[in-house]
mmCIF file of the protein (N, C-alpha, C, O) and its ligand, coordinates in Angstrom:
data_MODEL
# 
_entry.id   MODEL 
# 
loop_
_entity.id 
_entity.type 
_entity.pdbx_number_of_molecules 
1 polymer     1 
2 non-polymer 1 
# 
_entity_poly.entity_id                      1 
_entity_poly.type                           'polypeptide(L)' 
_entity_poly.nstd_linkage                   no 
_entity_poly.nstd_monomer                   no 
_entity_poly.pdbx_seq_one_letter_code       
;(UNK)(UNK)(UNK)(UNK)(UNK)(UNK)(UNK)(UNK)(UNK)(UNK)(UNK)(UNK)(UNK)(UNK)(UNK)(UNK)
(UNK)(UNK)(UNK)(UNK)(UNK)(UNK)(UNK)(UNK)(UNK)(UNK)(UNK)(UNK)(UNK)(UNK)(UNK)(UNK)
(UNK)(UNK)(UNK)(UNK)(UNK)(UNK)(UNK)(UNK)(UNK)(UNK)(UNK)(UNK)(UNK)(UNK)(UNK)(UNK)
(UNK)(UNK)
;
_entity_poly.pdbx_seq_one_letter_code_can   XXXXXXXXXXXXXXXXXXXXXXXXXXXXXXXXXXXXXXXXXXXXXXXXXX 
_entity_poly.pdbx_strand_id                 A 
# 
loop_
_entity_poly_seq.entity_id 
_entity_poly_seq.num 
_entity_poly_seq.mon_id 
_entity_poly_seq.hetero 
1 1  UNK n 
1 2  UNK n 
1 3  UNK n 
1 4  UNK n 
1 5  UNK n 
1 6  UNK n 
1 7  UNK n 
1 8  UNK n 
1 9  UNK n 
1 10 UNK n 
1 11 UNK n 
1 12 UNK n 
1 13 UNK n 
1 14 UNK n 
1 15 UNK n 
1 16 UNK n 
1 17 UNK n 
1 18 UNK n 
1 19 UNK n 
1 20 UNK n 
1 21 UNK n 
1 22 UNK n 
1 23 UNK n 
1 24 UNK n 
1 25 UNK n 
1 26 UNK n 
1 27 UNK n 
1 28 UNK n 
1 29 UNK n 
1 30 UNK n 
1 31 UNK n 
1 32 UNK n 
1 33 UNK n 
1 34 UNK n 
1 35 UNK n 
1 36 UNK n 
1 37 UNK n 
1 38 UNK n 
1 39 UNK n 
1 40 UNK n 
1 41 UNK n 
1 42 UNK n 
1 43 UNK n 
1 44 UNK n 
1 45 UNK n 
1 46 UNK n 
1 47 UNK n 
1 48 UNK n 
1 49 UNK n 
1 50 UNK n 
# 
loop_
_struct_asym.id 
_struct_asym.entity_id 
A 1 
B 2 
# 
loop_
_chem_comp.id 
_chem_comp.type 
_chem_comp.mon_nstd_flag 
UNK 'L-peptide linking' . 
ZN  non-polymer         . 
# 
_pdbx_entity_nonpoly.entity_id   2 
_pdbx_entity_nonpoly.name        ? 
_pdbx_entity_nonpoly.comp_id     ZN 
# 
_pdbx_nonpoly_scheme.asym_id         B 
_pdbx_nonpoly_scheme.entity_id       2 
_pdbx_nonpoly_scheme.mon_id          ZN 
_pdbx_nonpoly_scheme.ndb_seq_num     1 
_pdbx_nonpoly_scheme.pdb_seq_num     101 
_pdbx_nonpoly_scheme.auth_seq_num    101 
_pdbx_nonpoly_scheme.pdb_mon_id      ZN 
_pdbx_nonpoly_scheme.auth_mon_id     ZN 
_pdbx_nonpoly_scheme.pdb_strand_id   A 
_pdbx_nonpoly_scheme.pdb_ins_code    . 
# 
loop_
_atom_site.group_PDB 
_atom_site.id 
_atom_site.type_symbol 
_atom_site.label_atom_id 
_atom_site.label_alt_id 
_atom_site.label_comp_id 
_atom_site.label_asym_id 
_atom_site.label_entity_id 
_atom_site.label_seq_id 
_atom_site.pdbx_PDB_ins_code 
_atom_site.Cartn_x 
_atom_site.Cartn_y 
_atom_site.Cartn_z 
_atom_site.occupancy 
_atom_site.B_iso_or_equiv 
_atom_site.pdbx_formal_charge 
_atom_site.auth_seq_id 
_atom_site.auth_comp_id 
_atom_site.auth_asym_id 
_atom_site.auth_atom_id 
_atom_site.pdbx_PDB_model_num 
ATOM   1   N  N  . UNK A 1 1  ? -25.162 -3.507 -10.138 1.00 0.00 ? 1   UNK A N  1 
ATOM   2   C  CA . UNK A 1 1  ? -23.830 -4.123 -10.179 1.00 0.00 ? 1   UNK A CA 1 
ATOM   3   C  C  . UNK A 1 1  ? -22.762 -3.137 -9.661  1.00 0.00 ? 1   UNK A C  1 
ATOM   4   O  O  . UNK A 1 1  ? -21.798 -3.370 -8.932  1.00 0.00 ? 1   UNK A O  1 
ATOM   5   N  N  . UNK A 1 2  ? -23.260 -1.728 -10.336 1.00 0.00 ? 2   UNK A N  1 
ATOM   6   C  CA . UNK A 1 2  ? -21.678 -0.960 -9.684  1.00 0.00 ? 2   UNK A CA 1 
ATOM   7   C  C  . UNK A 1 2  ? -22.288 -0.608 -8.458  1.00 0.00 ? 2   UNK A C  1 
ATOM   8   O  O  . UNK A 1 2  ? -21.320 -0.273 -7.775  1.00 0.00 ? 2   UNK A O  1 
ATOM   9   N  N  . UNK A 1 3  ? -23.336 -0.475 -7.734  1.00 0.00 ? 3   UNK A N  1 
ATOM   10  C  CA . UNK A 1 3  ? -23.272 -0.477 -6.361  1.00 0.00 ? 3   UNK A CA 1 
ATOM   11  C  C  . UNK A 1 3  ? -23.052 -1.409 -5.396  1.00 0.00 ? 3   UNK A C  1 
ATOM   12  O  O  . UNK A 1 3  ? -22.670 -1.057 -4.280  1.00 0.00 ? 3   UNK A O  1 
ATOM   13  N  N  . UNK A 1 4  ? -23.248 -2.596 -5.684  1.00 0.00 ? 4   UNK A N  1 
ATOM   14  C  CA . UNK A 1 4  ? -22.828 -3.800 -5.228  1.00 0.00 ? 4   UNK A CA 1 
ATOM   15  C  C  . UNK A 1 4  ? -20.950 -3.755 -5.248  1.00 0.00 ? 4   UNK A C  1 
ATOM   16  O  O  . UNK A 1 4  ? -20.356 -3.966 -4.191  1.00 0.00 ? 4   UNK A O  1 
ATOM   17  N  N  . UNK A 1 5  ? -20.443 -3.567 -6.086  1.00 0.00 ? 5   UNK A N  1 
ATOM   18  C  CA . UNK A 1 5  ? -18.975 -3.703 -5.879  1.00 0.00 ? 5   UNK A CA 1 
ATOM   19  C  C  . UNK A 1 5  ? -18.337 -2.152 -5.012  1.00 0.00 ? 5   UNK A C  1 
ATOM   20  O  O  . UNK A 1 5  ? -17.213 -1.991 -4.538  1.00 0.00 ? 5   UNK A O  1 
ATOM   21  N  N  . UNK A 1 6  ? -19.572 -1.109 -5.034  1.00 0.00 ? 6   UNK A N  1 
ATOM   22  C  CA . UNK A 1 6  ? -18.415 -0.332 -4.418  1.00 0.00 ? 6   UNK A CA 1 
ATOM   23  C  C  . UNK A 1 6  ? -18.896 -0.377 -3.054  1.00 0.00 ? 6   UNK A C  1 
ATOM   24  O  O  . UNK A 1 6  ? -18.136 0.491  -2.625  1.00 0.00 ? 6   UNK A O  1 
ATOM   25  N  N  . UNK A 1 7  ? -19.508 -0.687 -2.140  1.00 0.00 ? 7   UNK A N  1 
ATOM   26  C  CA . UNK A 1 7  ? -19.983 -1.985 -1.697  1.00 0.00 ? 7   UNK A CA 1 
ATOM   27  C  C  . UNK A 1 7  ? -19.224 -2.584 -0.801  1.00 0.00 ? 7   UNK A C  1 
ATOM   28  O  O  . UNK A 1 7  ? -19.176 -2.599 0.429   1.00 0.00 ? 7   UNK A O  1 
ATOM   29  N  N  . UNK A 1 8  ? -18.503 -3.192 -1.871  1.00 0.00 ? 8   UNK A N  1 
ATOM   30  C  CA . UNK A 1 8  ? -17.762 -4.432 -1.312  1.00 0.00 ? 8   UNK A CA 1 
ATOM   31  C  C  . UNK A 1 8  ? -16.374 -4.335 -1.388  1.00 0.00 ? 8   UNK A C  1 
ATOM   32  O  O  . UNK A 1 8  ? -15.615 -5.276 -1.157  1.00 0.00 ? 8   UNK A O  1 
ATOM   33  N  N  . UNK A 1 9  ? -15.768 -2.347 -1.956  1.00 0.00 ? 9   UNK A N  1 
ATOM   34  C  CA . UNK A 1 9  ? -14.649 -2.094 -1.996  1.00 0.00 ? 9   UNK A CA 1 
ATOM   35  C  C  . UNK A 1 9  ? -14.524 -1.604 -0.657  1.00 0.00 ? 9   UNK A C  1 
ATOM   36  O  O  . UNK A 1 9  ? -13.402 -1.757 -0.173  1.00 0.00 ? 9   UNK A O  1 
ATOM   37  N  N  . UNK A 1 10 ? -15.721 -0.842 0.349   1.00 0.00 ? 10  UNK A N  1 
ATOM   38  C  CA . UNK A 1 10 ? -16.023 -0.042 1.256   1.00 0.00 ? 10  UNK A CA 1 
ATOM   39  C  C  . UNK A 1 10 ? -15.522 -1.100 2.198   1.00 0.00 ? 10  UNK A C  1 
ATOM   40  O  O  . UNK A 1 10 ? -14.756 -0.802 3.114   1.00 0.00 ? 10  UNK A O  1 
ATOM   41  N  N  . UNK A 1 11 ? -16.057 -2.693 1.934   1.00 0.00 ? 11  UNK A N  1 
ATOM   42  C  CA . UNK A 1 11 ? -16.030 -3.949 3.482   1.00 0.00 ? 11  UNK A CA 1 
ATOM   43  C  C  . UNK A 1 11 ? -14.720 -4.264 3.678   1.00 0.00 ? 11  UNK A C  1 
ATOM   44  O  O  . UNK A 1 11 ? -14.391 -4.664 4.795   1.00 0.00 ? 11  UNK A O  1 
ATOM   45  N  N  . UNK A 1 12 ? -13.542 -4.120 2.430   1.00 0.00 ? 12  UNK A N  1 
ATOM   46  C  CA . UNK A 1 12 ? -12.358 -4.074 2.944   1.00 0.00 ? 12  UNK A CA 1 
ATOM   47  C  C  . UNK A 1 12 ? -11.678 -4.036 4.157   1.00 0.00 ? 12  UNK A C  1 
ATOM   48  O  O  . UNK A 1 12 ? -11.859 -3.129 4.970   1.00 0.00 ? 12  UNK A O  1 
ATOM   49  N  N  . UNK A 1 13 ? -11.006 -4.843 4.309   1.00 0.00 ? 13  UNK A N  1 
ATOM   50  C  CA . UNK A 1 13 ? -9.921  -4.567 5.146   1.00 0.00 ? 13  UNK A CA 1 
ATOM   51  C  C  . UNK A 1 13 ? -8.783  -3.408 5.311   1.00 0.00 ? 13  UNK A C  1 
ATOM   52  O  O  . UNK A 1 13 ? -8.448  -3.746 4.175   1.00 0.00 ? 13  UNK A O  1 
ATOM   53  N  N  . UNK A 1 14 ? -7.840  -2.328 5.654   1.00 0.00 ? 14  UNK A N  1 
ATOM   54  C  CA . UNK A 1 14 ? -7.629  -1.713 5.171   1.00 0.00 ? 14  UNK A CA 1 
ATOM   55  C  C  . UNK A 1 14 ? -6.031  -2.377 4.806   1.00 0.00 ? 14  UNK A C  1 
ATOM   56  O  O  . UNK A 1 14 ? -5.322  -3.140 5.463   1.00 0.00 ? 14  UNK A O  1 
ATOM   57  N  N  . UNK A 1 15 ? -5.833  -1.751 3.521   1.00 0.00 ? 15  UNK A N  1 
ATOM   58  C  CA . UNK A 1 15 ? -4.560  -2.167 3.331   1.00 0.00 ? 15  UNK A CA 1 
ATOM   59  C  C  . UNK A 1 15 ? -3.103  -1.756 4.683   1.00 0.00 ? 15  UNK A C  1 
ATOM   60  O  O  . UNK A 1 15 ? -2.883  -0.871 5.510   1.00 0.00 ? 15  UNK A O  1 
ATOM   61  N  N  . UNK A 1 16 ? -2.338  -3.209 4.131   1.00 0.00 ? 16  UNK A N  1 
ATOM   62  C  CA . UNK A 1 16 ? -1.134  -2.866 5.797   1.00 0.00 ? 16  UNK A CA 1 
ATOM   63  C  C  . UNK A 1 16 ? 0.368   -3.305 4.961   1.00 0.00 ? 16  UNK A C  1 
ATOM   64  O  O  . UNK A 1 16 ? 0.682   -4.282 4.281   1.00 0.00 ? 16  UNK A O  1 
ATOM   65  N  N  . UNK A 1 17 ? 0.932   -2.338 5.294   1.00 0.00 ? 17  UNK A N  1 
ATOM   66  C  CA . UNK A 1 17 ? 2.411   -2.969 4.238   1.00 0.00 ? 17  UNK A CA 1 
ATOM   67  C  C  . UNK A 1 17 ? 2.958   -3.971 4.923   1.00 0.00 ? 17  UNK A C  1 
ATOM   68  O  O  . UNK A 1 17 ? 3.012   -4.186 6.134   1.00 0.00 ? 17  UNK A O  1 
ATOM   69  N  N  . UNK A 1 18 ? 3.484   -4.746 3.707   1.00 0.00 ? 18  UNK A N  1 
ATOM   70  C  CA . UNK A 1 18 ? 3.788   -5.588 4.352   1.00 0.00 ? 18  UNK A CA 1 
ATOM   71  C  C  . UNK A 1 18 ? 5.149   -6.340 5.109   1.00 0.00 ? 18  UNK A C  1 
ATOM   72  O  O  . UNK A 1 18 ? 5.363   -7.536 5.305   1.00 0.00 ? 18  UNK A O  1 
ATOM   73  N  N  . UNK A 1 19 ? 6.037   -5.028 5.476   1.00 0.00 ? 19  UNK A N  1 
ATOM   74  C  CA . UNK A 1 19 ? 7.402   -5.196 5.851   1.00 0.00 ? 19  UNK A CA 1 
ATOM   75  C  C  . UNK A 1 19 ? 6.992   -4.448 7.249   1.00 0.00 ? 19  UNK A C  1 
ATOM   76  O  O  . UNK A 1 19 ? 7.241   -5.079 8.276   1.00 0.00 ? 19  UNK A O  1 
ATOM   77  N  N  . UNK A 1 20 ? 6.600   -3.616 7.332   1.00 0.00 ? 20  UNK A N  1 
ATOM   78  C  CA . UNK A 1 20 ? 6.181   -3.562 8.737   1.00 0.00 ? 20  UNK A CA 1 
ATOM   79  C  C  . UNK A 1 20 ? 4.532   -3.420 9.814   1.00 0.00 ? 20  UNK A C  1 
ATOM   80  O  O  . UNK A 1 20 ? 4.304   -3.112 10.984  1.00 0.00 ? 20  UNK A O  1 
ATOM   81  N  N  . UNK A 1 21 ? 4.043   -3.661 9.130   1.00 0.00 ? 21  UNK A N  1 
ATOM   82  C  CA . UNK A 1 21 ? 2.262   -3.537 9.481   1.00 0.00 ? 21  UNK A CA 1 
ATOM   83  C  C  . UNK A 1 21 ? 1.893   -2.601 9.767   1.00 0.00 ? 21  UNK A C  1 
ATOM   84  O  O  . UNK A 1 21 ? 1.185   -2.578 10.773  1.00 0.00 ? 21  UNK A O  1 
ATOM   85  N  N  . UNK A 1 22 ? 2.171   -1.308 9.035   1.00 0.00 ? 22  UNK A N  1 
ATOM   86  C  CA . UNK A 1 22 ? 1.851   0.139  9.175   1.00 0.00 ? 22  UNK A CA 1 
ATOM   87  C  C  . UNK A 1 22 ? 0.448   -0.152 8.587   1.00 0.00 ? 22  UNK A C  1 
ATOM   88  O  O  . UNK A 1 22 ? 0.431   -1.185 7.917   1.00 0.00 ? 22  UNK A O  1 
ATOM   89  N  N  . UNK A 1 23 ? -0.977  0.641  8.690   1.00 0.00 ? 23  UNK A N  1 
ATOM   90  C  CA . UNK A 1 23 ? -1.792  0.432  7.731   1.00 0.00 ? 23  UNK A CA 1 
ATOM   91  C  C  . UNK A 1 23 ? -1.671  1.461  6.890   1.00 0.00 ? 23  UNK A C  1 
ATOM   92  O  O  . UNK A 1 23 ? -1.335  2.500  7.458   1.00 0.00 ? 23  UNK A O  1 
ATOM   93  N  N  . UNK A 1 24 ? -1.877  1.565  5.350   1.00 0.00 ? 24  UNK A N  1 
ATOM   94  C  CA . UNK A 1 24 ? -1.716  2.467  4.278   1.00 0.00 ? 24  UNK A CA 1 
ATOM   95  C  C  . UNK A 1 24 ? -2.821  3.436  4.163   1.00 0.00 ? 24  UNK A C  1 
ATOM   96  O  O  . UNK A 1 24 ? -3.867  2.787  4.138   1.00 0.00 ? 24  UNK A O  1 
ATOM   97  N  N  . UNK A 1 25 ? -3.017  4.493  4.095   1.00 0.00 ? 25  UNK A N  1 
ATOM   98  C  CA . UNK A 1 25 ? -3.969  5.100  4.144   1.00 0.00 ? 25  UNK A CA 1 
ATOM   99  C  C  . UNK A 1 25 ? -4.132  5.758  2.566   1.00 0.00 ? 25  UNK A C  1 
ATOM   100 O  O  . UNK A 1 25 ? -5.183  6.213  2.113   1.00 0.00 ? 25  UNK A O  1 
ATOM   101 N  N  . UNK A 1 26 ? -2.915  5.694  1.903   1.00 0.00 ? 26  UNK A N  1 
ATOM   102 C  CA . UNK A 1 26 ? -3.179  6.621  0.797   1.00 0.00 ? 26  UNK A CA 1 
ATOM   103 C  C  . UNK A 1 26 ? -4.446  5.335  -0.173  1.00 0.00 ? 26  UNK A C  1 
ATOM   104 O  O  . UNK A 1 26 ? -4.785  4.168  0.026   1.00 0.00 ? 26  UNK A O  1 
ATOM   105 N  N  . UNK A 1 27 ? -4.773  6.361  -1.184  1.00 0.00 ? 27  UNK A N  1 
ATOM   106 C  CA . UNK A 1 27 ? -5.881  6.130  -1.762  1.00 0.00 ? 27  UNK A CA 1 
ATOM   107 C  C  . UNK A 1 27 ? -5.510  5.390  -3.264  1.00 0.00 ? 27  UNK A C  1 
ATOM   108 O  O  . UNK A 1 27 ? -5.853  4.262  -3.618  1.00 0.00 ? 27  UNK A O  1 
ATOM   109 N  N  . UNK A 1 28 ? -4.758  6.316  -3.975  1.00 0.00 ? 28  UNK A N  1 
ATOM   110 C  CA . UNK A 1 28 ? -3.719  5.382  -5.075  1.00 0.00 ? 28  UNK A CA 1 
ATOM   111 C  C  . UNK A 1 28 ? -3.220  4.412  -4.664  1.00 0.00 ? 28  UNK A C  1 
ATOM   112 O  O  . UNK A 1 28 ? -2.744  4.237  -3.542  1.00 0.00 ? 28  UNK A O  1 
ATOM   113 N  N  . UNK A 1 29 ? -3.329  3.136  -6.204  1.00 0.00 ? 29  UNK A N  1 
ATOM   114 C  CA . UNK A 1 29 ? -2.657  2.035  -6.116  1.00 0.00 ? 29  UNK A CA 1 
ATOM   115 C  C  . UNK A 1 29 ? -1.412  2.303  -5.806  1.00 0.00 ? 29  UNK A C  1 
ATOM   116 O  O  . UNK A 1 29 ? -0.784  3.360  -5.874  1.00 0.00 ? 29  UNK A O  1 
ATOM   117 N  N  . UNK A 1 30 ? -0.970  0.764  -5.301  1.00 0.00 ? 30  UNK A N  1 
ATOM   118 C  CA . UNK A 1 30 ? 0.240   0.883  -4.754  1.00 0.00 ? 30  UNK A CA 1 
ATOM   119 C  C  . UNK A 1 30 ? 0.572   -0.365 -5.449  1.00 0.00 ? 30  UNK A C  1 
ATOM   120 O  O  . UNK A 1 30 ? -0.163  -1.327 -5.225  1.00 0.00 ? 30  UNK A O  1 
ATOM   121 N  N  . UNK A 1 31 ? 1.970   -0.567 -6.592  1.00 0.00 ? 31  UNK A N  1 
ATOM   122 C  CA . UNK A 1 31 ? 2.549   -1.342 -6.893  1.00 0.00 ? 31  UNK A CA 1 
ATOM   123 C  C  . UNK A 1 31 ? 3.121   -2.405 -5.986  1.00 0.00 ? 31  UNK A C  1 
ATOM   124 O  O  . UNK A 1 31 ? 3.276   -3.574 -6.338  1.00 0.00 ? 31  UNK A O  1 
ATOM   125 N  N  . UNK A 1 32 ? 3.446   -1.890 -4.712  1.00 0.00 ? 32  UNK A N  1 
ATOM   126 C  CA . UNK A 1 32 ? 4.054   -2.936 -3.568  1.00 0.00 ? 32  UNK A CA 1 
ATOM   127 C  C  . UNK A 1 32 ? 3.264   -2.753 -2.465  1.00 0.00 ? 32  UNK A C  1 
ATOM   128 O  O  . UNK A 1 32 ? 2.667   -1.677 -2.447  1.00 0.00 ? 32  UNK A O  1 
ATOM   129 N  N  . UNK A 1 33 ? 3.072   -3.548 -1.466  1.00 0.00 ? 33  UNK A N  1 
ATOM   130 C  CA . UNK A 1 33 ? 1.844   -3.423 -0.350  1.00 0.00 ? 33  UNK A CA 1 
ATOM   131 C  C  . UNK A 1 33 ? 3.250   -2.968 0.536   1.00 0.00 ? 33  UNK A C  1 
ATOM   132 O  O  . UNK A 1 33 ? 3.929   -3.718 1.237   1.00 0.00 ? 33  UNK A O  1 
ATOM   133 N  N  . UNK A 1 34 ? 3.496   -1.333 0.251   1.00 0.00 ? 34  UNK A N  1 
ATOM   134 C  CA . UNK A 1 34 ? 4.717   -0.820 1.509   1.00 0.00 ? 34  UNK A CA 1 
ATOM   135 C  C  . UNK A 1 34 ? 4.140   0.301  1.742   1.00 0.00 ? 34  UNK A C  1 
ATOM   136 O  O  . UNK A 1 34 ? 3.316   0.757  0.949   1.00 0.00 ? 34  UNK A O  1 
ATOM   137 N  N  . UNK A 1 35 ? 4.602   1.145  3.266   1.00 0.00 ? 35  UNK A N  1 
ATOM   138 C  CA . UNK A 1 35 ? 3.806   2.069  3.842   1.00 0.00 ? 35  UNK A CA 1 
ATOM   139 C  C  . UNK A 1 35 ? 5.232   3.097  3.463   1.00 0.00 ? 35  UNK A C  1 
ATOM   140 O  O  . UNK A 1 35 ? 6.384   2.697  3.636   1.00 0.00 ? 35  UNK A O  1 
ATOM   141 N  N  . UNK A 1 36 ? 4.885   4.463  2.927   1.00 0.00 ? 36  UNK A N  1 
ATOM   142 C  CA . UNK A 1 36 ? 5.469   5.784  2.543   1.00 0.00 ? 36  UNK A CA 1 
ATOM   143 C  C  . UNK A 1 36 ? 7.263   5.165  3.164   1.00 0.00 ? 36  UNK A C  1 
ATOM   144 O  O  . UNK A 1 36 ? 8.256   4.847  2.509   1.00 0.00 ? 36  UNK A O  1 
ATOM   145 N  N  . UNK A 1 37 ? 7.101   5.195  4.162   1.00 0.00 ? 37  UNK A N  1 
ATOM   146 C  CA . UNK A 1 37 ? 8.691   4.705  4.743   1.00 0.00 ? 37  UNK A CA 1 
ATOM   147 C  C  . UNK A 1 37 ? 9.401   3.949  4.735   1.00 0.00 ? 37  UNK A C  1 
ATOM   148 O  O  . UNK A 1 37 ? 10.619  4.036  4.894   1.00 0.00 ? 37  UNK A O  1 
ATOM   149 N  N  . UNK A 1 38 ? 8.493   2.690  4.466   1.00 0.00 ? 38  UNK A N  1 
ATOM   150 C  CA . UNK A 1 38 ? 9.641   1.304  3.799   1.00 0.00 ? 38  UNK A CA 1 
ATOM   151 C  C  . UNK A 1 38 ? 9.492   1.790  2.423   1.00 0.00 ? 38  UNK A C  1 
ATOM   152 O  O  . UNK A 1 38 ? 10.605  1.459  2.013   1.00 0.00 ? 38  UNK A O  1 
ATOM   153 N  N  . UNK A 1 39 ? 8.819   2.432  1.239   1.00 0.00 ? 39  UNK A N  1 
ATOM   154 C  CA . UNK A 1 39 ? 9.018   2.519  0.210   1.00 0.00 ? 39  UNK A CA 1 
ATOM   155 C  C  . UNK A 1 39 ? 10.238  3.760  0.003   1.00 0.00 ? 39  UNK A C  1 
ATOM   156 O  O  . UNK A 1 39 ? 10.785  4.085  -1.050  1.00 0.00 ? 39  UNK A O  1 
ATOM   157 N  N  . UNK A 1 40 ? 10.429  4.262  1.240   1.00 0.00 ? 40  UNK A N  1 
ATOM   158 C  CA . UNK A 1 40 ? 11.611  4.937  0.785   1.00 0.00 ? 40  UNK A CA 1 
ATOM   159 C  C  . UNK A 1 40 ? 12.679  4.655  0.892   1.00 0.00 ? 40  UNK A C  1 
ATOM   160 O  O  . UNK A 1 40 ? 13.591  5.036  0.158   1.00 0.00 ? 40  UNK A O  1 
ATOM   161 N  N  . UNK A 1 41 ? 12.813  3.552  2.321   1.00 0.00 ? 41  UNK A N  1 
ATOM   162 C  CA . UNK A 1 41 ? 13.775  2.874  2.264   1.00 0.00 ? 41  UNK A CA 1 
ATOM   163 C  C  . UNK A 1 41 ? 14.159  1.959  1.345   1.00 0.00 ? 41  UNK A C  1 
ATOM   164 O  O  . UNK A 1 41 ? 15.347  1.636  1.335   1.00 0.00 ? 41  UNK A O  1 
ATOM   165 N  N  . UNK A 1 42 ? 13.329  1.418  0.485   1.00 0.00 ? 42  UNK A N  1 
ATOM   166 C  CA . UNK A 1 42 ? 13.942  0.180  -0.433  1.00 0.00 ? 42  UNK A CA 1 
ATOM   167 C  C  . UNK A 1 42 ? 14.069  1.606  -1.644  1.00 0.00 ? 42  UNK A C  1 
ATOM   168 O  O  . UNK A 1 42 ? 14.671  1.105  -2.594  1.00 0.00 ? 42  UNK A O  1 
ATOM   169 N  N  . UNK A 1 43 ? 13.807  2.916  -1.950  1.00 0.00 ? 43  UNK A N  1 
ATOM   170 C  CA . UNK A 1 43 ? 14.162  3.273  -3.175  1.00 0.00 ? 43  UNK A CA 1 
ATOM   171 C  C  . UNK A 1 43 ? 15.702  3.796  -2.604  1.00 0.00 ? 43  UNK A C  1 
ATOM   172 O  O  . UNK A 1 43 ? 16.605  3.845  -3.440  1.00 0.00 ? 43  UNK A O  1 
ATOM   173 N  N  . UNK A 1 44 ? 15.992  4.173  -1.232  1.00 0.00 ? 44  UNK A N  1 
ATOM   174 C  CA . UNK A 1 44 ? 17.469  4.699  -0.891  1.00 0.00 ? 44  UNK A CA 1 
ATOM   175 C  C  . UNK A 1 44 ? 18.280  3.498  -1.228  1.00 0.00 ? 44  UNK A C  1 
ATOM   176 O  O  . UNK A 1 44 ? 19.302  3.790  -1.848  1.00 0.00 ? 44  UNK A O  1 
ATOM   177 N  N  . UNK A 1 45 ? 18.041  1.683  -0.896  1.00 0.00 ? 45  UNK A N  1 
ATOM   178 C  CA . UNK A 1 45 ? 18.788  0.883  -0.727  1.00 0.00 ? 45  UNK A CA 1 
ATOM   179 C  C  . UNK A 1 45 ? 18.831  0.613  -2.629  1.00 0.00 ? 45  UNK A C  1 
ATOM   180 O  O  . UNK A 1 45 ? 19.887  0.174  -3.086  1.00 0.00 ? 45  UNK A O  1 
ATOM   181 N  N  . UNK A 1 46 ? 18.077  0.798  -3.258  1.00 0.00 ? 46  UNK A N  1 
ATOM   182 C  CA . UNK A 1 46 ? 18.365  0.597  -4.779  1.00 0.00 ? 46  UNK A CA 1 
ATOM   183 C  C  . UNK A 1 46 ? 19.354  1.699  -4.967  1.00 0.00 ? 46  UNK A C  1 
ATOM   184 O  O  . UNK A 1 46 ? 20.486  1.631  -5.447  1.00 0.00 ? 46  UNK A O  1 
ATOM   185 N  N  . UNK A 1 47 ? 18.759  2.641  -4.534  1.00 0.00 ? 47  UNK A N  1 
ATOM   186 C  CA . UNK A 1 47 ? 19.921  3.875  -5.118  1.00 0.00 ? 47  UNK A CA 1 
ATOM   187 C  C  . UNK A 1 47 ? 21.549  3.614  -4.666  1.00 0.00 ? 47  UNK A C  1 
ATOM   188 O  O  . UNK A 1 47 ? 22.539  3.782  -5.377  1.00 0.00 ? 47  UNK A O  1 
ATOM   189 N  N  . UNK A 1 48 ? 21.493  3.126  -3.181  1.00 0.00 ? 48  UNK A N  1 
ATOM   190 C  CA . UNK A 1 48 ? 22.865  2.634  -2.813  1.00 0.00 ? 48  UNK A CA 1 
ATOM   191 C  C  . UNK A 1 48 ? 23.786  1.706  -3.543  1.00 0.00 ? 48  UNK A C  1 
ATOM   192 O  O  . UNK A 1 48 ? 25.007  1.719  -3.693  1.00 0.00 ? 48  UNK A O  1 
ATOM   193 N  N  . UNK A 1 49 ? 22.553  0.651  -4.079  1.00 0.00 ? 49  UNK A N  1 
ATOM   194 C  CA . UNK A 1 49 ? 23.213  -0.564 -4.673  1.00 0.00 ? 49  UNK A CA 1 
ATOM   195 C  C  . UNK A 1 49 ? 23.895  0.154  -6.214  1.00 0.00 ? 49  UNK A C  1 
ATOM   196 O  O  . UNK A 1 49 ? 24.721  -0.531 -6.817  1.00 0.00 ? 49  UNK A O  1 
ATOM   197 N  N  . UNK A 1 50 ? 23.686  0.893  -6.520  1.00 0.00 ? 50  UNK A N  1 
ATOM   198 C  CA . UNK A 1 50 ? 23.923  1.702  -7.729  1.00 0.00 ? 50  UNK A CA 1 
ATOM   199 C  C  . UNK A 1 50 ? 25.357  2.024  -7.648  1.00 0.00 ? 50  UNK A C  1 
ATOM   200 O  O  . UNK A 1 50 ? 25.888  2.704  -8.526  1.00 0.00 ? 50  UNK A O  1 
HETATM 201 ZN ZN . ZN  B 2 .  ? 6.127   -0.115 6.301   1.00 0.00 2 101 ZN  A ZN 1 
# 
């Protein structure tokens, strides 16, 4: 069973954010499907809205 799913974590697609179709390479979850640079841009535009 756990070789079968890691497996089938390997056949993936690779993750691609999804504001600009960068593909993600980092390895940690990612709360939002965004690539290093739109996630910095939406934390500058929160900080602005502040
Ligand atoms: Zn992006």
């Amino acid at each position: 069973m756990i070789q079968k799913s890691t497996a089938f974590f390997k056949n993936l697609p690779p993750k691609q954010c999804s504001k600009c179709g960068e593909v993600i390479h980092e390895k940690h979850e990612f709360y939002a499907n965004l690539c290093n640079e739109c996630m910095q841009r939406q934390t500058i535009t929160k900080f602005c809205r502040n």
